[in-house]
C-alpha positions in Angstrom: 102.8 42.6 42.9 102.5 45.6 40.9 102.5 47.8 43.8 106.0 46.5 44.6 107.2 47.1 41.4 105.8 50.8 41.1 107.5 51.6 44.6 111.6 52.1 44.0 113.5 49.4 46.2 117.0 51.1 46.7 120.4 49.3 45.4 121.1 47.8 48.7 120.1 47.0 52.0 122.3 49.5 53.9 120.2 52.5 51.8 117.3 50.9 52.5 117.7 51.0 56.2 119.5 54.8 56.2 116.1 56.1 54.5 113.9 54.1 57.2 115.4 55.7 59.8 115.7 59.5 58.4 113.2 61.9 59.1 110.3 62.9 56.2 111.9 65.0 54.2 111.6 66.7 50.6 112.5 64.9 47.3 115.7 67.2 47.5 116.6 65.9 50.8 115.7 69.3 52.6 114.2 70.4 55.9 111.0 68.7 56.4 107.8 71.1 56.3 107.6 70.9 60.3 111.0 72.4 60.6 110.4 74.8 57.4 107.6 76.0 59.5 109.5 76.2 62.3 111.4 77.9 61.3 109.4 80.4 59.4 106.9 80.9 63.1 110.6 81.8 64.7 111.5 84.3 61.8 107.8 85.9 61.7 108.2 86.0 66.0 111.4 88.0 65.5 110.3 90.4 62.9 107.0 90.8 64.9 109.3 91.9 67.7 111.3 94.4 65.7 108.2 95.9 64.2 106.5 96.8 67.5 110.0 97.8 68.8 110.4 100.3 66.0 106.5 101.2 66.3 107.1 101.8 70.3 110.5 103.9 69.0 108.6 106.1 66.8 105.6 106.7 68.7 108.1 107.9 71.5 110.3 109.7 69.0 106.7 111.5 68.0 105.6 112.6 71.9 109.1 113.9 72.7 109.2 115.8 69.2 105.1 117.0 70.8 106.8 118.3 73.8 109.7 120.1 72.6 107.2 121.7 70.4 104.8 122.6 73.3 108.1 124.0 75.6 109.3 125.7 72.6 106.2 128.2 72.1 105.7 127.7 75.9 109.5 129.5 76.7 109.4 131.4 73.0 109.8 134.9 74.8 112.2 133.7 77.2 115.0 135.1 75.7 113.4 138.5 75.1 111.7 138.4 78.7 115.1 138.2 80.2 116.4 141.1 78.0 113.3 143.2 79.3 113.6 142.6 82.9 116.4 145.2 83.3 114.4 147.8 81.3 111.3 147.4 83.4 114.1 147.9 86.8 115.4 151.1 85.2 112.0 152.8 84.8 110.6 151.0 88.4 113.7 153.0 89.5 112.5 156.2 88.2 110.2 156.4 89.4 110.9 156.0 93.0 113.4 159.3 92.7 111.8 161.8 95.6 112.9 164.9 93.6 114.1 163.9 89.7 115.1 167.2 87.9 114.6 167.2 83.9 118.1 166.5 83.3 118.1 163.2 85.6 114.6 162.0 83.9 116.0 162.9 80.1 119.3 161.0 81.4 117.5 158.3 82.9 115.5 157.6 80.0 118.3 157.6 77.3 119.3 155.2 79.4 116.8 153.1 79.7 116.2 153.2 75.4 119.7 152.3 75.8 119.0 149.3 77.3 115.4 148.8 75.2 117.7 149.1 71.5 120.2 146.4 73.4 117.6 144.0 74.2 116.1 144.5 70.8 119.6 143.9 69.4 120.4 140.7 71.0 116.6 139.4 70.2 117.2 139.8 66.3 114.4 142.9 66.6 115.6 145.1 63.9 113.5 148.6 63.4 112.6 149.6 59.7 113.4 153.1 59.1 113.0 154.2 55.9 114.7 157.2 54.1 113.2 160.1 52.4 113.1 159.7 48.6 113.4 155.5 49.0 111.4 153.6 47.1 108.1 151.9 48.5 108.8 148.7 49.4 105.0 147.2 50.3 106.2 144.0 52.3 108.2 146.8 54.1 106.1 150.2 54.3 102.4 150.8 54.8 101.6 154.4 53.2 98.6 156.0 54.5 99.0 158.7 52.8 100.2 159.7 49.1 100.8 163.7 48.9 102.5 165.8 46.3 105.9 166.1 46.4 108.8 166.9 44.2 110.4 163.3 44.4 109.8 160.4 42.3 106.1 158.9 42.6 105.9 156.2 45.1 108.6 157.1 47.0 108.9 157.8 51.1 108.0 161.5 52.0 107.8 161.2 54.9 108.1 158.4 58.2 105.0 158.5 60.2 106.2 155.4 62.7 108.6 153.2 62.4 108.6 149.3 61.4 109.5 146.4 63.0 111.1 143.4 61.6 112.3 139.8 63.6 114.7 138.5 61.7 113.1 138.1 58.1 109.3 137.8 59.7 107.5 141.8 59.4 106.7 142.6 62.7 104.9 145.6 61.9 105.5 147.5 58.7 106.8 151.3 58.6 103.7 153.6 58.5 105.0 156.7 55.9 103.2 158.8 53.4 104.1 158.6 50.3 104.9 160.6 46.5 101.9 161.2 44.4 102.8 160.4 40.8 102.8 163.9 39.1 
């Protein structure tokens, strides 16, 4: 008897048979743990699917980023071996002339530097030429030599060979001697 009287008996008989026939569910009359984990399985399935999505994205965004990288150093002198092509036809030219006279060789060769200072041009190649009496700049110039002179100490005397820069990268610096500090 005291089992029946600890168990609630609802108001009326039309509760009693609403809450038979209702599925288990939670004291707040939410989903039942079956669906909550239902519905949680479905949820962890779908995130599951956009993490290995995003996972099979970036591993493929990684090997195309590899390749461009490889093509890039692969076709890096591209650009300057097409500029080069028509300076290597000039001199091929040259020298297939039965009887050059020094006039057509010096002409043939300005010529040809012509086309040498263009290709530089277009491939961002620039030459470093110092002047006489410029400062030394040692990112820039290379003195191999310092020698008295009546400029300012270490300052260009004197351009040995000139330097190459691409773009902002040295290339090879300006060799030059350079002012002895008097």
């Amino acid at each position: 008897m005291q089992d029946q009287e600890n168990q609630a008996v609802p108001p009326n008989p039309e509760a009693a048979e609403a809450a038979a026939s209702a599925p288990p569910s939670t004291p707040e009359t939410g989903p039942s743990l079956e669906e909550q984990l239902a519905a949680t399985e479905a949820k962890l399935a779908e995130m599951h699917d956009a993490f290995m999505r995003a996972k099979a994205d970036g591993e493929n965004i990684r090997r195309r980023a590899q390749e461009d990288v490889a093509k890039a150093h692969k076709f890096a002198v591209e650009s300057f071996a097409e500029a080069m092509v028509p300076v290597k036809d000039s001199l091929e030219m040259a020298l297939k002339v039965d009887t050059p006279t020094v006039e057509s060789l010096k002409e043939g060769v300005e010529m040809t530097l012509k086309q040498l200072s263009s290709a530089f041009e277009r491939n961002r190649l620039i030459a470093i030429e110092p002047a006489q009496g410029e400062k030394l700049d040692p990112n820039k110039h290379q003195a191999v030599a310092v020698v008295p002179a009546e400029q300012e100490a270490n300052t260009v005397v004197a351009v040995l060979q000139k330097g190459y820069m691409i773009a902002d990268r040295l290339l090879r610096p300006a060799i030059v001697t350079a002012a002895q500090a008097k």
